[in-house]
Structures are given as structure tokens and as C-alpha cells.
N, CA, C and O atoms as CSV, one atom per row, in Angstrom:
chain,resi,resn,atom,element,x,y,z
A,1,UNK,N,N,-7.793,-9.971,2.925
A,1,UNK,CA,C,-6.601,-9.163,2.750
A,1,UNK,C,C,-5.983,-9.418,1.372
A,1,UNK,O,O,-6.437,-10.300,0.643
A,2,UNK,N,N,-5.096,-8.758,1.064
A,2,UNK,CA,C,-4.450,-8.396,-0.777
A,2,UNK,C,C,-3.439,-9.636,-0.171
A,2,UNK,O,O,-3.022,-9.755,0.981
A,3,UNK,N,N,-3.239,-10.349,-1.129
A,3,UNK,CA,C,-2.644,-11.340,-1.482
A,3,UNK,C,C,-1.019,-10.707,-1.564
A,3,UNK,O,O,-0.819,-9.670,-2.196
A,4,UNK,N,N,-0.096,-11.299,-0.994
A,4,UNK,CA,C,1.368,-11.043,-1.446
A,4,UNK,C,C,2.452,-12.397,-1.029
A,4,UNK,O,O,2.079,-13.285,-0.263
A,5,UNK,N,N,3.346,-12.387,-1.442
A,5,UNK,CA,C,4.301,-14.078,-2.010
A,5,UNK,C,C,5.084,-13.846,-1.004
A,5,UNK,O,O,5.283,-12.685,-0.644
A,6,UNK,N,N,5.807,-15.170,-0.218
A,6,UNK,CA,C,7.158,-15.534,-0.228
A,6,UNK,C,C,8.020,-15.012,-1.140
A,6,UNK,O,O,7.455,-14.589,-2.149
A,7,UNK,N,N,9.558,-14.871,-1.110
A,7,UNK,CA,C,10.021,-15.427,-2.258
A,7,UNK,C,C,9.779,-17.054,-3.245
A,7,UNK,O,O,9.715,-17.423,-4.418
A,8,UNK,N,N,9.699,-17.731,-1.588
A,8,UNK,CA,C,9.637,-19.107,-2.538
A,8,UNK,C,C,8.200,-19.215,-3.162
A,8,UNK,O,O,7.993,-19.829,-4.209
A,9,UNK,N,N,7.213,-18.568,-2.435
A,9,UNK,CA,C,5.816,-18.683,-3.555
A,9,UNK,C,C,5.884,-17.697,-4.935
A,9,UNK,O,O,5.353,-17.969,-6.012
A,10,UNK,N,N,6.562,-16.656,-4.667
A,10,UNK,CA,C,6.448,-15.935,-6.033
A,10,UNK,C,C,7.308,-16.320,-6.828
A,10,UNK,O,O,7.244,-15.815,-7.949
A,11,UNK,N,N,8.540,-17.448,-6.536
A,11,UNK,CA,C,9.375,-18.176,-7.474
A,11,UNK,C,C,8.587,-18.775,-8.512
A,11,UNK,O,O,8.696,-18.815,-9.738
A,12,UNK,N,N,7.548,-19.351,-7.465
A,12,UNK,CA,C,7.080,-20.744,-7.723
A,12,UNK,C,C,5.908,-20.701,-8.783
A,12,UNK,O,O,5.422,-21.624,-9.437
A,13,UNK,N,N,5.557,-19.168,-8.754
A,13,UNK,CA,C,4.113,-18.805,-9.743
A,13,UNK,C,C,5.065,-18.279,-10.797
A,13,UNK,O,O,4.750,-18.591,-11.945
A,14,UNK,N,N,6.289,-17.464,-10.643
A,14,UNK,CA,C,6.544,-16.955,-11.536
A,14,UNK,C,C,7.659,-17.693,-12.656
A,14,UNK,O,O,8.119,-17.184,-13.678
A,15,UNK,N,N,7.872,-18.811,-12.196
A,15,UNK,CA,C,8.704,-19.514,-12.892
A,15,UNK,C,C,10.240,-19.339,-12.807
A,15,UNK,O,O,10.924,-20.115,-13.475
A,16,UNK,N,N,10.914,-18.296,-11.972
A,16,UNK,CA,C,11.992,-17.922,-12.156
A,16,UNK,C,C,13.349,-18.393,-10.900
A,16,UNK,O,O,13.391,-19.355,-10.134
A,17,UNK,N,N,14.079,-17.554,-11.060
A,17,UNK,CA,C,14.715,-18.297,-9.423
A,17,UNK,C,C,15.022,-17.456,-8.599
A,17,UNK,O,O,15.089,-16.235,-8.738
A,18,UNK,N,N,15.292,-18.320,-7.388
A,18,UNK,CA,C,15.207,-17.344,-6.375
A,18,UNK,C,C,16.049,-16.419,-6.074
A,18,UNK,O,O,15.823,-15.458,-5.338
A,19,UNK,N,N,17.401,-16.762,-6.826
A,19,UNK,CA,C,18.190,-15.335,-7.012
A,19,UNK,C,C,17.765,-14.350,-7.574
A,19,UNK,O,O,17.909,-13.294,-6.958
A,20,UNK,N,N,17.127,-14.299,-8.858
A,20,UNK,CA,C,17.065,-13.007,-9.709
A,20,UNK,C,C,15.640,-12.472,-8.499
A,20,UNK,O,O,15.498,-11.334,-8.052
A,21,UNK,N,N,14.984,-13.364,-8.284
A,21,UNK,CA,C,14.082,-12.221,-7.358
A,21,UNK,C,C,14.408,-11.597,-6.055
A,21,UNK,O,O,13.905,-10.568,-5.602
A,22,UNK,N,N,15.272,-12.311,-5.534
A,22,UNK,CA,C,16.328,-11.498,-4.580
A,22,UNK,C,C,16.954,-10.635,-5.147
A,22,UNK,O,O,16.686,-9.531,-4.672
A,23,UNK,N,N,17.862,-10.593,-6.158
A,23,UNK,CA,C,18.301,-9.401,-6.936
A,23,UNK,C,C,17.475,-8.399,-7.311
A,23,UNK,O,O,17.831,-7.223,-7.239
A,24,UNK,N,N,16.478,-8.712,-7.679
A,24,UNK,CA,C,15.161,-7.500,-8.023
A,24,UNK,C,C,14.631,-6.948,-7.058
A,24,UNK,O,O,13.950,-5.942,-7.261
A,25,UNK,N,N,14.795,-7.441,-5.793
A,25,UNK,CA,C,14.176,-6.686,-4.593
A,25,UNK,C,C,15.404,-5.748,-4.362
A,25,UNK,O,O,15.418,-4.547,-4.091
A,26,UNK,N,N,16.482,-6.675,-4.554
A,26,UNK,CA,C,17.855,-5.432,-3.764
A,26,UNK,C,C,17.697,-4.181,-4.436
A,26,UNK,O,O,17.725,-3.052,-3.946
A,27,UNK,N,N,17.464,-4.656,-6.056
A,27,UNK,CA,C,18.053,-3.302,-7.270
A,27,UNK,C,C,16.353,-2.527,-7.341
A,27,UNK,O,O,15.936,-2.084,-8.411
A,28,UNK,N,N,15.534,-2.463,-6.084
A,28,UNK,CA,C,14.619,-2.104,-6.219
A,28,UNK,C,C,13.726,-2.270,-7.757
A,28,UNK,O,O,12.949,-1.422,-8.195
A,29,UNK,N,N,13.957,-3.149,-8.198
A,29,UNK,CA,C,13.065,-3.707,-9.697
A,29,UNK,C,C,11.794,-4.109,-9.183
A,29,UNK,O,O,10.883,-4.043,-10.008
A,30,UNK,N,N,11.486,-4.515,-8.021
A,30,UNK,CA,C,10.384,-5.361,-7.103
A,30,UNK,C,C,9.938,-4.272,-6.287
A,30,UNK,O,O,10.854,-3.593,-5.824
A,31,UNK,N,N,8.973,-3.986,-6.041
A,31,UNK,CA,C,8.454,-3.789,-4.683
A,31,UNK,C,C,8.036,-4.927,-3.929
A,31,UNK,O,O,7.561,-5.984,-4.344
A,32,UNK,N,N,8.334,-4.480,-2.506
A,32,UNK,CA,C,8.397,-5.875,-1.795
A,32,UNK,C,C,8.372,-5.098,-0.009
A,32,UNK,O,O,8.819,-3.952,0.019
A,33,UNK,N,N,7.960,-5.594,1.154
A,33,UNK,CA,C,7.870,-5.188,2.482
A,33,UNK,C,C,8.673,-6.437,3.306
A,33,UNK,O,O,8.903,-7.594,2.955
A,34,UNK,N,N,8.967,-5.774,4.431
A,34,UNK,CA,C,9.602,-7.160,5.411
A,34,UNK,C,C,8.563,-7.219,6.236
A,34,UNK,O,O,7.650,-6.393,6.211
A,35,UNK,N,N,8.612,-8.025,6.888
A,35,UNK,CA,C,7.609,-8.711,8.102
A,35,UNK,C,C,8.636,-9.063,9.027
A,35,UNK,O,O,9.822,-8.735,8.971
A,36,UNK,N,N,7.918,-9.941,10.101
A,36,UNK,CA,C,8.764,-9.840,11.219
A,36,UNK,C,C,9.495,-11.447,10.550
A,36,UNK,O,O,8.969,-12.236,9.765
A,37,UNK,N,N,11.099,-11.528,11.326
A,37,UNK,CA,C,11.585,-12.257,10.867
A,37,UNK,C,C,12.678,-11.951,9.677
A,37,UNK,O,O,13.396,-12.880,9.307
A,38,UNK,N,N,12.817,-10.529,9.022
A,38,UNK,CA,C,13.211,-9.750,8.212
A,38,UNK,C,C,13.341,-10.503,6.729
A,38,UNK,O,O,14.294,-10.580,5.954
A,39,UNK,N,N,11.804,-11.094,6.654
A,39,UNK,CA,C,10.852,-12.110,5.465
A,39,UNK,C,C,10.590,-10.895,4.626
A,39,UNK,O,O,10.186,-9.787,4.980
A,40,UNK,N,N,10.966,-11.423,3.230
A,40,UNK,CA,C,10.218,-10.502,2.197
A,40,UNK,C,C,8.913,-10.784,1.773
A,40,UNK,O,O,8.506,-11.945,1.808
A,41,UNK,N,N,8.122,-9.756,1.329
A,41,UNK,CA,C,6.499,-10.124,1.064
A,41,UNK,C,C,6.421,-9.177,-0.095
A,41,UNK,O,O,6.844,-8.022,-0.030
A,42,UNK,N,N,5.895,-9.678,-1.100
A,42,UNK,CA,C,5.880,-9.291,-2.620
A,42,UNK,C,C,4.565,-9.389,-2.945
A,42,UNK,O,O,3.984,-10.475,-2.952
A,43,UNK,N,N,4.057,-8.392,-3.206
A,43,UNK,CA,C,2.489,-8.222,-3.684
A,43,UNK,C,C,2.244,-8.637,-4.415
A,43,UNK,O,O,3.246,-9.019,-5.021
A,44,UNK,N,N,1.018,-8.983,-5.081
A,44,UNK,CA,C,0.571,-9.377,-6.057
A,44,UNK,C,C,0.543,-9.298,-7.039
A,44,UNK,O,O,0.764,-10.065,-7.976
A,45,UNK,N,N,0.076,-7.708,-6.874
A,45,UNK,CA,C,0.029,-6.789,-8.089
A,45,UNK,C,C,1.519,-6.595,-8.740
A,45,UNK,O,O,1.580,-5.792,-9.671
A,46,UNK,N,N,2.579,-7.171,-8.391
A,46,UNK,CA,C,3.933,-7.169,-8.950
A,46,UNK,C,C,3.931,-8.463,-9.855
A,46,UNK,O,O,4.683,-8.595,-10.821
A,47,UNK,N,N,3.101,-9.310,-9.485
A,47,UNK,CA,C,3.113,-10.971,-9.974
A,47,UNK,C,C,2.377,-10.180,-11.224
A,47,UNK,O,O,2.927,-10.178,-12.326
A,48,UNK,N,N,1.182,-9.545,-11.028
A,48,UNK,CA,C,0.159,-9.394,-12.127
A,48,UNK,C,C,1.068,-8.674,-13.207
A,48,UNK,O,O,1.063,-9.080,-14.369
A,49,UNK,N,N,2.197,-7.120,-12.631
A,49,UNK,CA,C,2.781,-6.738,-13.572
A,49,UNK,C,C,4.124,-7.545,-14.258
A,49,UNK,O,O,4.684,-6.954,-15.182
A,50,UNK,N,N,4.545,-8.595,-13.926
A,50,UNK,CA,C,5.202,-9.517,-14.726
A,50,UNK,C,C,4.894,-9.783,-15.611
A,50,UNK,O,O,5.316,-9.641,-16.758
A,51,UNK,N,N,3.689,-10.433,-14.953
A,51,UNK,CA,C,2.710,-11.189,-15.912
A,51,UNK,C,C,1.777,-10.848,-17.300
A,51,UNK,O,O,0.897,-11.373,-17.982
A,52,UNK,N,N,2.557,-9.648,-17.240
A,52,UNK,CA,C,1.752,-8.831,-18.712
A,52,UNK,C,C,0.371,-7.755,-17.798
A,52,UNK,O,O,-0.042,-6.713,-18.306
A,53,UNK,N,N,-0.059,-8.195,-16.671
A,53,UNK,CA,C,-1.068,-7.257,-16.669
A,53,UNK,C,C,-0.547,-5.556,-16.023
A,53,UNK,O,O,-0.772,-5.106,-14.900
A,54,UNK,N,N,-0.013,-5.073,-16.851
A,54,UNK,CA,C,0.457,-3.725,-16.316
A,54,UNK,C,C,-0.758,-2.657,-16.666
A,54,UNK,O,O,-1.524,-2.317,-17.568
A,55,UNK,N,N,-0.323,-2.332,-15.085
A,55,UNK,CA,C,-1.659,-1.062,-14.986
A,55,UNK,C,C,-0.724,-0.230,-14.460
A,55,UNK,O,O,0.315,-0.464,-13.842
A,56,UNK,N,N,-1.543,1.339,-14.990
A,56,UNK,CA,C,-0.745,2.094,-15.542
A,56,UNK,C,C,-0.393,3.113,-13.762
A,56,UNK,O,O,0.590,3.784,-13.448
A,57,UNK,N,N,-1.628,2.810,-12.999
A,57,UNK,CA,C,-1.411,3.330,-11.855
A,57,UNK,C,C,-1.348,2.291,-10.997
A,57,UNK,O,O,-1.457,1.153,-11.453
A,58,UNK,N,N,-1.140,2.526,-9.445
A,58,UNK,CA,C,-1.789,1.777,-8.266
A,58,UNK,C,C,-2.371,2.296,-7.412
A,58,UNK,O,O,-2.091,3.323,-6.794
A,59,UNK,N,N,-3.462,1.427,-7.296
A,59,UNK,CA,C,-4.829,1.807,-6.373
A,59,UNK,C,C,-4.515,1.951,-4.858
A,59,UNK,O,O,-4.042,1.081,-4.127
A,60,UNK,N,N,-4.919,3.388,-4.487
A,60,UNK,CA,C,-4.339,3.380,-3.449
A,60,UNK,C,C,-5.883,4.120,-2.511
A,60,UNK,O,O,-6.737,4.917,-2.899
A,61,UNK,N,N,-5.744,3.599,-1.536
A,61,UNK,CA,C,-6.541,4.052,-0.008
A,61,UNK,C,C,-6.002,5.102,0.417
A,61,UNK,O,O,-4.793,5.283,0.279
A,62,UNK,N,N,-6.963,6.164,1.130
A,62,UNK,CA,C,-5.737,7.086,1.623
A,62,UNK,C,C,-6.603,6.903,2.997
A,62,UNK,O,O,-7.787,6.567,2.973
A,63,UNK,N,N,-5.686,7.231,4.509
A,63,UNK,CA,C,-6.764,7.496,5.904
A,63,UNK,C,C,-6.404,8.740,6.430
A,63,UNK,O,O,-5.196,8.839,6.213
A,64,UNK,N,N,-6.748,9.609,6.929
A,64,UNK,CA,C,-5.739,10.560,7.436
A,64,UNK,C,C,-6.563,10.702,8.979
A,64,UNK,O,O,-7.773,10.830,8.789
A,65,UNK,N,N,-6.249,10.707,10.201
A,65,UNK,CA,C,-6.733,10.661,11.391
A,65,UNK,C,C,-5.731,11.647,12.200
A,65,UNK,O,O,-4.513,11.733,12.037
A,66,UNK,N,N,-6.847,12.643,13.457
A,66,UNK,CA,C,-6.445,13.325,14.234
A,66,UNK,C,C,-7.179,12.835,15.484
A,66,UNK,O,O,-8.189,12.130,15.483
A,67,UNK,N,N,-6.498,13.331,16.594
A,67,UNK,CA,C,-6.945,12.836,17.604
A,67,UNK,C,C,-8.123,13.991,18.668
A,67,UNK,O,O,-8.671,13.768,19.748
A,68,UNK,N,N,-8.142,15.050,17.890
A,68,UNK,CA,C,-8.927,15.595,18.613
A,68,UNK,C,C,-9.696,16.674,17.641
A,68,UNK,O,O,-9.019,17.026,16.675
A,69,UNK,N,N,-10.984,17.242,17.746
A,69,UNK,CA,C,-11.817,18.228,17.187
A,69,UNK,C,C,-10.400,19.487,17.051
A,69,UNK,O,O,-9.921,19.773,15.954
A,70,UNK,N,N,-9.931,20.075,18.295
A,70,UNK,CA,C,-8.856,21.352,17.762
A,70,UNK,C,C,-7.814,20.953,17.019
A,70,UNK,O,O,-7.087,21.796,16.493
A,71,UNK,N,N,-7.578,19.536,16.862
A,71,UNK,CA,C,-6.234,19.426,15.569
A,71,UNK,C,C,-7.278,19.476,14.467
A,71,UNK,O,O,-6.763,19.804,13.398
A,72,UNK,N,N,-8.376,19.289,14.404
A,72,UNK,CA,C,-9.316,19.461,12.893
A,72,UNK,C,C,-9.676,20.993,12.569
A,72,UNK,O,O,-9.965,21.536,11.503
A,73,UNK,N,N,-9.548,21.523,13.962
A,73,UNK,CA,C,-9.867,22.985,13.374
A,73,UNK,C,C,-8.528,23.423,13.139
A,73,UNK,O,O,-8.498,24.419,12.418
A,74,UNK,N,N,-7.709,23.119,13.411
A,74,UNK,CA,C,-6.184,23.757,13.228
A,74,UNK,C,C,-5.730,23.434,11.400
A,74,UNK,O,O,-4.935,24.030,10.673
A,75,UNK,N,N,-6.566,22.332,11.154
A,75,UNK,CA,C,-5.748,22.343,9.719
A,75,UNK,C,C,-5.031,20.672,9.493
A,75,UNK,O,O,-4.751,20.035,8.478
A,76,UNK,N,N,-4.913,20.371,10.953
A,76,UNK,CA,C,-3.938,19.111,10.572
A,76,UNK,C,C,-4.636,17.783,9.790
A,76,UNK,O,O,-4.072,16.976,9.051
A,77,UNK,N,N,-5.512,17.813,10.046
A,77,UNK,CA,C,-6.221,16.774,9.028
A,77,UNK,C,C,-6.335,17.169,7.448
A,77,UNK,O,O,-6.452,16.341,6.545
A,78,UNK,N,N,-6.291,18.279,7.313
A,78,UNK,CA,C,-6.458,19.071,5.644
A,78,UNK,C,C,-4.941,18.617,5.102
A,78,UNK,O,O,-4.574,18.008,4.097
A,79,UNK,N,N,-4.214,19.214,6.272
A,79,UNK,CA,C,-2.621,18.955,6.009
A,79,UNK,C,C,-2.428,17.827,5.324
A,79,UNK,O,O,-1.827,17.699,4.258
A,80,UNK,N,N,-3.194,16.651,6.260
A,80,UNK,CA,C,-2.692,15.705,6.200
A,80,UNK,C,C,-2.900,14.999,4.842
A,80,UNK,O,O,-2.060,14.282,4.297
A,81,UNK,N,N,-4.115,15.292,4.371
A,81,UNK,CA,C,-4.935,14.560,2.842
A,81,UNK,C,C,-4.488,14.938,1.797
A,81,UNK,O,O,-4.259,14.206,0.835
A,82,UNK,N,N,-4.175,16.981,1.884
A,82,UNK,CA,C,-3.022,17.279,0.743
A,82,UNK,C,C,-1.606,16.727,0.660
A,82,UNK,O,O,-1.103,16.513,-0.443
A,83,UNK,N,N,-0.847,16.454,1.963
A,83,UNK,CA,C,0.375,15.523,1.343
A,83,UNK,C,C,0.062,14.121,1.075
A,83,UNK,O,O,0.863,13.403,0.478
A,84,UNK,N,N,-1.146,13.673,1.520
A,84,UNK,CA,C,-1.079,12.355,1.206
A,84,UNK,C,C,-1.379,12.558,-0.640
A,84,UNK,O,O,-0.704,11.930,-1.456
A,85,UNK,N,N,-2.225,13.299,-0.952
A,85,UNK,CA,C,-2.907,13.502,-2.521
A,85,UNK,C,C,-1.690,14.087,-3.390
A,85,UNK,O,O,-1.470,13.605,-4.501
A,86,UNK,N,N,-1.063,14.914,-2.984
A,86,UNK,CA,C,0.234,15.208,-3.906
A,86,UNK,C,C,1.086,14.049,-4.121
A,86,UNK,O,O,1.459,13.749,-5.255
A,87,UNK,N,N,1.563,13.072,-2.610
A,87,UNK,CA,C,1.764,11.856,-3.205
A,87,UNK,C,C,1.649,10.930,-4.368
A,87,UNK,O,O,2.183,10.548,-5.409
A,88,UNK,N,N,0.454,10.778,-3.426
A,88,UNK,CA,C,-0.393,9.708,-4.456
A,88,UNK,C,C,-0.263,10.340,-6.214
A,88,UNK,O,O,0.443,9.844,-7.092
A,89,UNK,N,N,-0.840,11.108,-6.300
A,89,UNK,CA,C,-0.580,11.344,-7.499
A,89,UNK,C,C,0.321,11.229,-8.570
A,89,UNK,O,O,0.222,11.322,-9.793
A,90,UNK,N,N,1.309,10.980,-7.704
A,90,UNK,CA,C,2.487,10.540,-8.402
A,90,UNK,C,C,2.213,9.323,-8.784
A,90,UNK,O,O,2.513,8.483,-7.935
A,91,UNK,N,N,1.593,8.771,-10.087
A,91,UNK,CA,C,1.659,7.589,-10.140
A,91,UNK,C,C,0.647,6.672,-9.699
A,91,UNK,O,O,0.865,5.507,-10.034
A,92,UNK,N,N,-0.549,6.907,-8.946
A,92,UNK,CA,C,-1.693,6.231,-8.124
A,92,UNK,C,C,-2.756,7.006,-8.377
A,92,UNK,O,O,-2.807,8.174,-8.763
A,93,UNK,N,N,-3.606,6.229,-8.117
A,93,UNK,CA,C,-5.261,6.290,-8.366
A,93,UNK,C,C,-5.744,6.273,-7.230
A,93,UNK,O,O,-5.838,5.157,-6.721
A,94,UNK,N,N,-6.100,7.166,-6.623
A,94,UNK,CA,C,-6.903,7.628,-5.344
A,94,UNK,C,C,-8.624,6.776,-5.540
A,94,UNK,O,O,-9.602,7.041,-6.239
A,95,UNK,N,N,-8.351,5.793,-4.631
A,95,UNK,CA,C,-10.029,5.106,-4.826
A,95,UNK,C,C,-10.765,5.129,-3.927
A,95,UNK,O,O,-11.941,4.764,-3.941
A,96,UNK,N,N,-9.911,5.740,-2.672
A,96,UNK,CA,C,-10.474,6.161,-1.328
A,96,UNK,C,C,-10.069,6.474,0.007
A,96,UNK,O,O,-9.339,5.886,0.805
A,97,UNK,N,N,-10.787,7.657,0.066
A,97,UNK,CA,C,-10.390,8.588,1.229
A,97,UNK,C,C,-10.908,8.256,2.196
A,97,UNK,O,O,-12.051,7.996,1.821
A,98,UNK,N,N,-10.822,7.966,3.863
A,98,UNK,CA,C,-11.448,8.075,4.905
A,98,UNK,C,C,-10.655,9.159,5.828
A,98,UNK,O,O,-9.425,9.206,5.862
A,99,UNK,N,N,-11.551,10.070,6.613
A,99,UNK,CA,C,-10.604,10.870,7.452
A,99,UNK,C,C,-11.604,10.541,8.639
A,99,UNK,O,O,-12.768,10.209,8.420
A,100,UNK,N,N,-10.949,10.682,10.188
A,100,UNK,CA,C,-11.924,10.338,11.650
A,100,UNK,C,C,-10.755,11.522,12.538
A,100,UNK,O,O,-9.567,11.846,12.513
A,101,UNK,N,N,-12.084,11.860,13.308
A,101,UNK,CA,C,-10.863,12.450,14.307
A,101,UNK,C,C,-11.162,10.932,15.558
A,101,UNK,O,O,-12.132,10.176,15.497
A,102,UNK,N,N,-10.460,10.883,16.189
A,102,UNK,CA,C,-10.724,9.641,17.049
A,102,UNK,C,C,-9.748,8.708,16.412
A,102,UNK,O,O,-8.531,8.877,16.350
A,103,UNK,N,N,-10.586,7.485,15.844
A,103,UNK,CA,C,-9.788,6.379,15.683
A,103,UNK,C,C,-11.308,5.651,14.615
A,103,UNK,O,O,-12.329,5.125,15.058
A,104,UNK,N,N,-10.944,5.878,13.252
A,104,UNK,CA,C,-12.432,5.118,12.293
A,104,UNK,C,C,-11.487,4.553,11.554
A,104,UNK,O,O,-11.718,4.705,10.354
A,105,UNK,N,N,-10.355,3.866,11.821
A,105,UNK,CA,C,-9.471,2.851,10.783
A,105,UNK,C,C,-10.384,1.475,10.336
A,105,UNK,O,O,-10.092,0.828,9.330
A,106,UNK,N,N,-11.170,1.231,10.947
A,106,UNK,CA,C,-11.507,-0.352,11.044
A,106,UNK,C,C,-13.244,0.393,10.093
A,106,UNK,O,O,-14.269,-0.288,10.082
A,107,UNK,N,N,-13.202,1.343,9.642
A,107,UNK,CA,C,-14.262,1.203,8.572
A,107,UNK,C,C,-13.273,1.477,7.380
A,107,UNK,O,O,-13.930,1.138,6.395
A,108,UNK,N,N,-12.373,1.794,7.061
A,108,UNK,CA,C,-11.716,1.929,5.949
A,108,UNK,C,C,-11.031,0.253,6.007
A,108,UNK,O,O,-11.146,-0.329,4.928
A,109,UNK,N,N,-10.462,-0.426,6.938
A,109,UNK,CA,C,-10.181,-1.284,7.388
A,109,UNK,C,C,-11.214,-2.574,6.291
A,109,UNK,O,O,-10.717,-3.261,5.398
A,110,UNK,N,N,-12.629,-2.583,6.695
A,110,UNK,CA,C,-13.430,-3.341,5.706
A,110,UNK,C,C,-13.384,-2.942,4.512
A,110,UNK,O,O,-13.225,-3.926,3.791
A,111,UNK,N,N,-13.449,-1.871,3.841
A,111,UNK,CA,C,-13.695,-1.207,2.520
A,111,UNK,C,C,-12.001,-2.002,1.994
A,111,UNK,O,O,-12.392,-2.592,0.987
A,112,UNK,N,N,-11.177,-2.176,2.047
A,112,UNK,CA,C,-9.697,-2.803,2.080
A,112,UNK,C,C,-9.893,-4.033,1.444
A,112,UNK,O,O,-9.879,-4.344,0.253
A,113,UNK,N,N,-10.063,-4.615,2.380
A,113,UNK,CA,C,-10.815,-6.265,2.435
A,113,UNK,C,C,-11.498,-7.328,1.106
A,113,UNK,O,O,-11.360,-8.480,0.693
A,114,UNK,N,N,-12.560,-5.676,0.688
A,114,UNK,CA,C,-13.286,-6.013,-0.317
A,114,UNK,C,C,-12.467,-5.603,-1.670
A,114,UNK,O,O,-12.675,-6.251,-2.696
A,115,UNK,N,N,-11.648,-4.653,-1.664
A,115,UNK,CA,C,-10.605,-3.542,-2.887
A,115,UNK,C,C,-9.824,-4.317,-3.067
A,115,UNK,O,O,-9.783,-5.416,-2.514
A,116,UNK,N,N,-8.913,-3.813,-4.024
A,116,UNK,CA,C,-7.753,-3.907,-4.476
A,116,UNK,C,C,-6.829,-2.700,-4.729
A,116,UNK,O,O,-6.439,-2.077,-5.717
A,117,UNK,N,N,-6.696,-2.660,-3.707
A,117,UNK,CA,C,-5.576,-1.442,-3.316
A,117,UNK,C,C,-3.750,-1.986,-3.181
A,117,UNK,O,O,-3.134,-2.872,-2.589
A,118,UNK,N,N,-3.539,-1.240,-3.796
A,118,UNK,CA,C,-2.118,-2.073,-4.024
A,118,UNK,C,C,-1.510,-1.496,-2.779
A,118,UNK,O,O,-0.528,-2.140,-2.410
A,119,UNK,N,N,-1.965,0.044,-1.655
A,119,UNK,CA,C,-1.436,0.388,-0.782
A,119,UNK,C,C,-2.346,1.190,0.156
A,119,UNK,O,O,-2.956,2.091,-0.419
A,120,UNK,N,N,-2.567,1.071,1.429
A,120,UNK,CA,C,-3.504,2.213,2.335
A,120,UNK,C,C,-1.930,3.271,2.711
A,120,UNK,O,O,-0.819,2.855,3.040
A,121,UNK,N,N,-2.393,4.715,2.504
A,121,UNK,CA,C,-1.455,5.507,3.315
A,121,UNK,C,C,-1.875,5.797,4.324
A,121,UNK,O,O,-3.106,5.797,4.339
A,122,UNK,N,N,-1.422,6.053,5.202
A,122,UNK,CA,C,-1.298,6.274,6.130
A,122,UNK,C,C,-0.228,7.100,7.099
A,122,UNK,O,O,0.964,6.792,7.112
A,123,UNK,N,N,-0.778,8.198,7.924
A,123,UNK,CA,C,0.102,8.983,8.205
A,123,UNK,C,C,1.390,8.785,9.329
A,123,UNK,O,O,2.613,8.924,9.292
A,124,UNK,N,N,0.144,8.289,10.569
A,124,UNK,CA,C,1.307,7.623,11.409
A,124,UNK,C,C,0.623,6.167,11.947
A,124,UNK,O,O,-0.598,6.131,12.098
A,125,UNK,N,N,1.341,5.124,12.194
A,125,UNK,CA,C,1.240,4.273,12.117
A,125,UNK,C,C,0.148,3.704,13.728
A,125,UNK,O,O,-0.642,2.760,13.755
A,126,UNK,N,N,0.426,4.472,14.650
A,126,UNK,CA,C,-0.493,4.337,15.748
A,126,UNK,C,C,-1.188,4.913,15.614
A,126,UNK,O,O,-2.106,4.974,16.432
């Protein structure tokens, strides 16, 4: 899985303190996710863009899943890849698409593993 900090580990690589990176998450300067426990988790790729390595996009996964053959003939899976791709575009590098009607998360799931995707989209979360 993609590597992402504590505050106190990304203090601790980044040299700084733990206020201003609390402040940078509030003033959205950080991207950052909660976990359970309402814990901040700070990616990597935020350490890397501190750190001088700024890239100009982020690598992003896309999945888009329906649950049945007539939501695929209806469109909703097409639906689903053009809002995810107008997204993305904003700013991201599309490095890979998986679409399943069913449930094929856990082959995009490995392809993850091995990447560096700074984000998988995803449409709905179940």
C-alpha cells in the first residue's frame, strides 16, 4: 500500500512542527484523510512535494463498477468513466482504468499495490 504519515511521522521526516502541519491541513495547504479515531493521514506524495520533488500531476486509478449487464447497457458505467475522466483531468494523470459489472475491485486492487497512485476513484464506496 502507498505510504502516508502521522502528523507526528511527517513532523518527524519533515523537520517542522506540529502546529504548522496542523495549520496546513486546516488552511487546506496539505492534503491529508481521517481514519478512524478522527487521525490525520498525509500522503507521501505531499512529503515528496515539500521536498522539492513536485510533479506536475497526480497519478490517479480510476474503477468504475455496475452491478448488473442492464446498468451496462443503460449507459451507467460510460457515465460513470466520463465523470470520473473530466475529473481527473483536472490536474491528474490517468494511469488506469478498470471497469467490472459485478465486483473486479481486487484486480485493480493488486495493480495499486505495485503503482504509485496518489488516488483510486471511485464511484461509490460499496
Amino acid at each position: 500500500m502507498l505510504r502516508s504519515y502521522s502528523i507526528g511521522e511527517f513532523v518527524d521526516e519533515l523537520g517542522v512542527h506540529a502546529q504548522t502541519v496542523k495549520r496546513c491541513c486546516g488552511n487546506d495547504d496539505l492534503d491529508y484523510t481521517r481514519i478512524a479515531g478522527d487521525e490525520r493521514r498525509i500522503p507521501h506524495r505531499e512529503l515528496r512535494r515539500l521536498a522539492g520533488d513536485i510533479r506536475q500531476t497526480d497519478r490517479v486509478a480510476l474503477y468504475a463498477c455496475v452491478s448488473s449487464h442492464g446498468q451496462k447497457d443503460n449507459g451507467d458505467l460510460d457515465r460513470q468513466l466520463e465523470r470520473f475522466t473530466d475529473y481527473a483531468h483536472q490536474g491528474c494523470s490517468v494511469e488506469n482504468t478498470a471497469t467490472d459489472v459485478g465486483s473486479g475491485l481486487n484486480s485493480l486492487l493488486d495493480d495499486v499495490q505495485e503503482a504509485d497512485y496518489g488516488r483510486v476513484l471511485v464511484t461509490y464506496d460499496d
